[in-house]
C-alpha positions in Angstrom: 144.7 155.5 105.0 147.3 152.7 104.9 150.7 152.3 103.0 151.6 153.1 99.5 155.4 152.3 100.7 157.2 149.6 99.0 159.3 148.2 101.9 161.7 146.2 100.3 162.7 147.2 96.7 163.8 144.6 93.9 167.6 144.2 95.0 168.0 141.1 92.3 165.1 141.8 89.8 162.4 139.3 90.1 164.2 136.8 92.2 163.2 139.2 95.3 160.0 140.1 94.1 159.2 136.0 94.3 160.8 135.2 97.1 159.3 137.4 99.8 156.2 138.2 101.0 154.3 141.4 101.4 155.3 143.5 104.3 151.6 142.4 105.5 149.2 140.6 103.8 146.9 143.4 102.3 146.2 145.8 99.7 146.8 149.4 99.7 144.0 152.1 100.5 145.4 155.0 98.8 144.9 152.4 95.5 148.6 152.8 94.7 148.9 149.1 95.0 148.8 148.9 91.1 152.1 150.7 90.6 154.2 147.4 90.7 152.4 145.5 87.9 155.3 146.6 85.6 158.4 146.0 87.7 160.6 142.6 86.7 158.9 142.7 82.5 162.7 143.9 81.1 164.9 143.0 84.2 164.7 139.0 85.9 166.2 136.2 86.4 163.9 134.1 85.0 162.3 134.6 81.2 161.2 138.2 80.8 161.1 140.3 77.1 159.3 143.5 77.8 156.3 141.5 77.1 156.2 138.4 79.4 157.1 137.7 82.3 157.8 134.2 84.4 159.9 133.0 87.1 160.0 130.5 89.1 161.7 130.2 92.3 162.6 127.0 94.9 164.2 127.2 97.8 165.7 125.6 101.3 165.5 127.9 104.9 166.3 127.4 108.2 164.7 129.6 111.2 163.9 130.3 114.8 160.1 131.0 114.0 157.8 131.9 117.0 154.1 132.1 116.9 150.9 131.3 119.1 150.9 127.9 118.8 155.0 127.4 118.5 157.5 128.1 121.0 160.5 129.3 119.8 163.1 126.1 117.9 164.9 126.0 115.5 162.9 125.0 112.4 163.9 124.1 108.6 161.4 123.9 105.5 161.1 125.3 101.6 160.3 128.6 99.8 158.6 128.6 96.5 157.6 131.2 94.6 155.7 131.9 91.1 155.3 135.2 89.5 153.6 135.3 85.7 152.6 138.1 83.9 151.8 139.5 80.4 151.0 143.0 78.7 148.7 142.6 76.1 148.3 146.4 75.5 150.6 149.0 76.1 149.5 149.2 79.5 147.0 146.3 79.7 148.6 143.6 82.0 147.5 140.6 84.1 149.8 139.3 87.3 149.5 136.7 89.5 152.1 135.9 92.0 152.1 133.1 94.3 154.7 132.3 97.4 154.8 130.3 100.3 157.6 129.9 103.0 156.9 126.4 104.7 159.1 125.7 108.0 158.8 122.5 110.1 159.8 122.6 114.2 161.7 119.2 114.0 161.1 118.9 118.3 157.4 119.5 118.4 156.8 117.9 115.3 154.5 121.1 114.3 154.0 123.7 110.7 154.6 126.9 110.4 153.4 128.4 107.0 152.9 132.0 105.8 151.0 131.6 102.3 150.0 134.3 99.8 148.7 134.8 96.5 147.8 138.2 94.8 146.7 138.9 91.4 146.5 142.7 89.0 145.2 143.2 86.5 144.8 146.6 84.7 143.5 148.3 81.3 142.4 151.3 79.6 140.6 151.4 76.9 142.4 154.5 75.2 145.7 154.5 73.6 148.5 156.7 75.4 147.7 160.7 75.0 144.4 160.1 74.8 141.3 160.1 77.1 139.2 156.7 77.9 138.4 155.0 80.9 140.9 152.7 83.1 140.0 149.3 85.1 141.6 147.3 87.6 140.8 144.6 89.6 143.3 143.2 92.5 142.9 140.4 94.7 145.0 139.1 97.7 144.4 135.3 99.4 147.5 134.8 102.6 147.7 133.1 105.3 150.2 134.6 108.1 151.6 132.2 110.6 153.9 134.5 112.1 153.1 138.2 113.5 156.1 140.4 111.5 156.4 144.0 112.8 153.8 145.7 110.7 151.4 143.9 112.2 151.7 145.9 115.3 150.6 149.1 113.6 147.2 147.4 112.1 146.8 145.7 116.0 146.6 142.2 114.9 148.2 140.3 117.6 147.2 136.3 116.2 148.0 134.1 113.4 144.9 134.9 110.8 143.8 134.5 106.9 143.3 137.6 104.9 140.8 138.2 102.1 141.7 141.2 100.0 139.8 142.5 96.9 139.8 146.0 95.5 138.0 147.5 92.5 138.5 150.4 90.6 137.2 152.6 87.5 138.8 155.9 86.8 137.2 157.6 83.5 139.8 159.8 82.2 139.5 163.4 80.4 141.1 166.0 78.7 144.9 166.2 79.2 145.9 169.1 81.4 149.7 169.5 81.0 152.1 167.3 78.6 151.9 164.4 80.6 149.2 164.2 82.9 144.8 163.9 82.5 141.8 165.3 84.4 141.1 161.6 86.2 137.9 160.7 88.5 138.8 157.5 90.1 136.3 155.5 92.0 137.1 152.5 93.9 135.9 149.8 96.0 137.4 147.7 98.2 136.9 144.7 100.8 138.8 143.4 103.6 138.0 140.4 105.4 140.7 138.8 108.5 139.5 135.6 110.4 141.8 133.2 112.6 143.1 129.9 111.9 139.4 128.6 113.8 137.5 130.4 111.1 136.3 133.3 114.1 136.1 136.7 111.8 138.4 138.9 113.2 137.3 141.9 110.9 135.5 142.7 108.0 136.0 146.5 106.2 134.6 148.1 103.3 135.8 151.0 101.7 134.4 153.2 99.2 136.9 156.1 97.7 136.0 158.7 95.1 139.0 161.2 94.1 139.3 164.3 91.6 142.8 163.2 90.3 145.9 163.8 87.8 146.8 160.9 86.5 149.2 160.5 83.4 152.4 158.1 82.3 154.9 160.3 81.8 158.2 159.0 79.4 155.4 156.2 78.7 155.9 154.6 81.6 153.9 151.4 81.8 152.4 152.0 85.3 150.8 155.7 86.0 151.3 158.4 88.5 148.7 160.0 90.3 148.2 163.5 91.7 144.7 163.4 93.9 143.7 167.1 93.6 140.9 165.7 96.8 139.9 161.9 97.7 137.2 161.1 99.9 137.0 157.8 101.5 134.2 155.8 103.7 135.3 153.0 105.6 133.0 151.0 107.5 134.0 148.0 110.2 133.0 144.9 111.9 134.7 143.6 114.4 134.3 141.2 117.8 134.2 144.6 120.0 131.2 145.7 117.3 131.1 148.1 114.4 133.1 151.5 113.8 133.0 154.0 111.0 135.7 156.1 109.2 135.8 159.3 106.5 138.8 161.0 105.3 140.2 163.2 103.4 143.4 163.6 101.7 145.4 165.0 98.4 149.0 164.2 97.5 151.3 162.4 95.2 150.8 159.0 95.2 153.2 158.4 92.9 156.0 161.5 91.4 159.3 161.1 89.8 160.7 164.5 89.0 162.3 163.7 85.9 165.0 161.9 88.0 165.4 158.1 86.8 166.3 157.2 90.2 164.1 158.9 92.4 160.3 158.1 93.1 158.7 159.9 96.0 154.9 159.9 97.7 153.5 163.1 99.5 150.4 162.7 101.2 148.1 164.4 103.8 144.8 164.4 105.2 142.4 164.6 107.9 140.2 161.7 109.2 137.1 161.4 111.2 136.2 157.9 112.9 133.6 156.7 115.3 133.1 153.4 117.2 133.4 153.0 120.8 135.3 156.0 121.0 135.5 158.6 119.0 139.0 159.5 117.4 140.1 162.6 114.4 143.4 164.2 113.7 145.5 164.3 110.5 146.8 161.9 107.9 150.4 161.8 106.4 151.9 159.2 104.0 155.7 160.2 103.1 158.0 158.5 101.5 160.2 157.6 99.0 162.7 155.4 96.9 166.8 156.0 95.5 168.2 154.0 93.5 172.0 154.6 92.6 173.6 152.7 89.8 177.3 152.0 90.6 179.7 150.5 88.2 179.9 146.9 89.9 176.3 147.0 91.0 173.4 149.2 92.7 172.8 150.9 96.0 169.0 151.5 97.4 167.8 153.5 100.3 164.4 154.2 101.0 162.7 156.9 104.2 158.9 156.4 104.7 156.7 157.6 107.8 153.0 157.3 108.1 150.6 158.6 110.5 147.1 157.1 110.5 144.5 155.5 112.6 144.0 152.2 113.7 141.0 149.9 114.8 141.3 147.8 117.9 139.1 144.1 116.6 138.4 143.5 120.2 137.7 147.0 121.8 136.5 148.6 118.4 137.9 151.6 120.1 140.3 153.8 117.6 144.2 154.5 118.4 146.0 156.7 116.4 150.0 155.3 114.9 153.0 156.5 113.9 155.4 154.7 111.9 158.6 155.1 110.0 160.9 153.0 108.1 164.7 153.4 106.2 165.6 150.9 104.4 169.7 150.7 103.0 170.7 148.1 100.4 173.5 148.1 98.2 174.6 145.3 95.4 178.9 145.2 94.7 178.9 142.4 92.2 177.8 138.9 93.4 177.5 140.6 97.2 174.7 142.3 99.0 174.2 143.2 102.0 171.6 145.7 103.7 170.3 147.2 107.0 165.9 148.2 107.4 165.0 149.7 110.3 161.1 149.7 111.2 159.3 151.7 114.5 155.7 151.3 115.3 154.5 154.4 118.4 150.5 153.2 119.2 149.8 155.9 121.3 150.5 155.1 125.0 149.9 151.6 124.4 152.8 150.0 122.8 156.0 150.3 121.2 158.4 148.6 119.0 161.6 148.8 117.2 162.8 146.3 114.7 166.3 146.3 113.1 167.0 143.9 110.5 170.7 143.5 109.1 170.9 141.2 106.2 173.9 139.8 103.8 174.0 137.6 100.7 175.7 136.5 97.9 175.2 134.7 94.4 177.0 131.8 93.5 176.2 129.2 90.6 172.6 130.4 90.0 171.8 130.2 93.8 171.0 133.4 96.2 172.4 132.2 99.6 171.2 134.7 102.4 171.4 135.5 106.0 169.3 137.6 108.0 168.7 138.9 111.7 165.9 141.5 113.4 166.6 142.3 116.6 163.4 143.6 117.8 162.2 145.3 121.1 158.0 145.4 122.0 157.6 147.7 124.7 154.2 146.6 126.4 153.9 143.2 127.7 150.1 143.4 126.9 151.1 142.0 123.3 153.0 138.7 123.7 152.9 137.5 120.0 154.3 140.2 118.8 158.2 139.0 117.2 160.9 139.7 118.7 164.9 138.7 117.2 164.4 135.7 114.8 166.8 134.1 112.3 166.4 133.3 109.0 168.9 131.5 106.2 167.9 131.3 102.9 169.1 129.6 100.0 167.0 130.0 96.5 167.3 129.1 93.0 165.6 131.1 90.6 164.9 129.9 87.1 
């Protein structure tokens, strides 16, 4: 079990969505990662109509990145960003969504790059309120340069490249309330991490079978799912050898409760894994997003916590995290400004705190921004983990 939560919500419509990368370079496991496909189709600032959707973004930054291979210096480079999409159903759509944040360390003459790419697609072969089958098919290619905070809580302590592709069919029967269908999902999924030297860090496969509800209330163009039971097989390989993993769960993986501005995710389960040692205990996935309309602009706060396990690549022993994030962002106008907090607890061996303050403003087509994290790592046993880093950004969005 892994993260349905959206960490950083769409404060200037598809301009953010572009401009950023993932909180980590992966799909979801709960196959929630499909809930986004719709966001930015009526509300960008490049060309959307309900139907279509591209923008383009190019950018200047300047940062103290850290990595590996890069002592800490003040580095300058570019941000671009493509997002395309287009429904060609009601909810039929195809994504794809490339970004890349290139900085250059002007006294070591050396590149940092964090590179991604992720494509959706999803379809059903029934028209809404009535029963069919549903596909989709996501795909993630990145490249991480820099160890950000989340990395902590998955135990990946080195630059790497990420291979992501999940698969799922859910067949869908008779509906059950007003808005929602009997749903049997089944999905497949593949994982794959190796370092910048081509070494395989890890390889996972996941198979996940679910009795569900699943239904688009208000004909929403992305579902919401109730999992009635899921059970999931994960298998891994990894330098310290091979490990195994079953769980169970039910939840929400996606609710709004008739309330426009509120989405939550309620989750729970229990989990059994074996590799070099043996680890069980119970899941939770919690979460959820606000969104407040004010008259001059929009304010956004976000709680999530998560409790799962984790698999150590070099030990292949199993350690069990805990981690929360709150997220506060508020637009007044051509202004925002924001505060994210993010804390990681692996068990006795590690842990950090990360607080992130960040302000910006709009002028003349441009989004000029400034950010901070002021991080603390506890163990000393983890020396690429980040610490405080710097980051001005200045993007045009078109």
């Amino acid at each position: 079990m892994r993260r349905a939560a959206f960490l950083f919500a769409c404060a200037l419509g598809c301009a953010a969505g572009i401009a950023r990368a993932e909180p980590r370079p992966s799909l979801d496991d709960f196959y929630d990662r499909t809930r986004s496909r719709a966001e930015g189709f009526d509300r960008c600032l490049g060309h959307c109509d309900g139907e279509t959707l591209a923008a383009f973004l190019v950018g200047a930054q300047m940062a103290d990145p850290s990595t590996d291979a890069v002592e800490r210096a003040l580095a300058y480079g570019g941000r671009f960003g493509v997002d395309l999409g287009v429904f060609f159903g009601h909810y039929d759509v195809a994504r794809t969504k490339i970004w890349a944040d290139l900085l250059r360390v002007a006294d070591t003459d050396q590149t940092v790059t964090d590179l991604a790419w992720k494509n959706t697609w999803f379809w059903s072969s029934a028209e809404p309120g009535s029963a069919g089958v549903q596909l989709s098919l996501d795909s993630l290619l990145a490249k991480r340069s820099e160890l950000e905070p989340s990395d902590l809580a998955e135990l990946q302590l080195m630059p790497y490249y990420a291979v992501d592709v999940e698969a799922e069919a859910a067949p869908v029967g008779p509906k059950i309330d007003k808005d929602a269908f009997l749903a049997f999902p089944v999905g497949v999924s593949s994982r794959l991490r190796f370092d910048e030297d081509g070494t395989v860090l890890e390889r996972k496969r996941s198979v996940s079978s679910a009795l569900a509800f699943r239904g688009f209330p208000k004909r929403v163009r992305h579902h919401y799912q109730l999992d009635a039971l899921r059970l999931k097989r994960s298998s891994y390989d990894v330098r310290g050898g091979d490990a195994t993993e079953w769980s169970v769960s039910a939840g929400y993986q996606r609710l709004s409760p008739d309330v426009d501005w509120l989405q939550i995710w309620l989750l729970a389960g229990y989990a059994w894994n074996s590799g070099r040692n043996s680890a069980r205990g119970p899941l939770a996935q919690l979460g959820a997003e606000l969104r407040f309309p004010l008259e001059s602009g929009e304010l956004e706060l976000g709680p999530m916590y998560e409790a799962h396990f984790v698999l150590d690549q070099r030990s292949a022993r199993f350690s069990r995290v805990h981690e929360a994030r709150l997220y506060y962002r508020q637009r007044l106008g051509i202004v925002r400004f924001g505060l994210a907090y993010q804390g990681v607890a692996l068990e006795d061996l590690a842990k950090l705190h990360a607080l992130t303050p960040e302000l910006g403003v709009r002028l003349l087509g441009i989004d000029v921004g400034v950010r901070y994290r002021f991080a603390v790592v506890r163990d000393e046993r983890f020396p690429g983990m980040p610490e405080n880093r710097f980051n001005a950004m200045a993007d045009f969005v078109f």
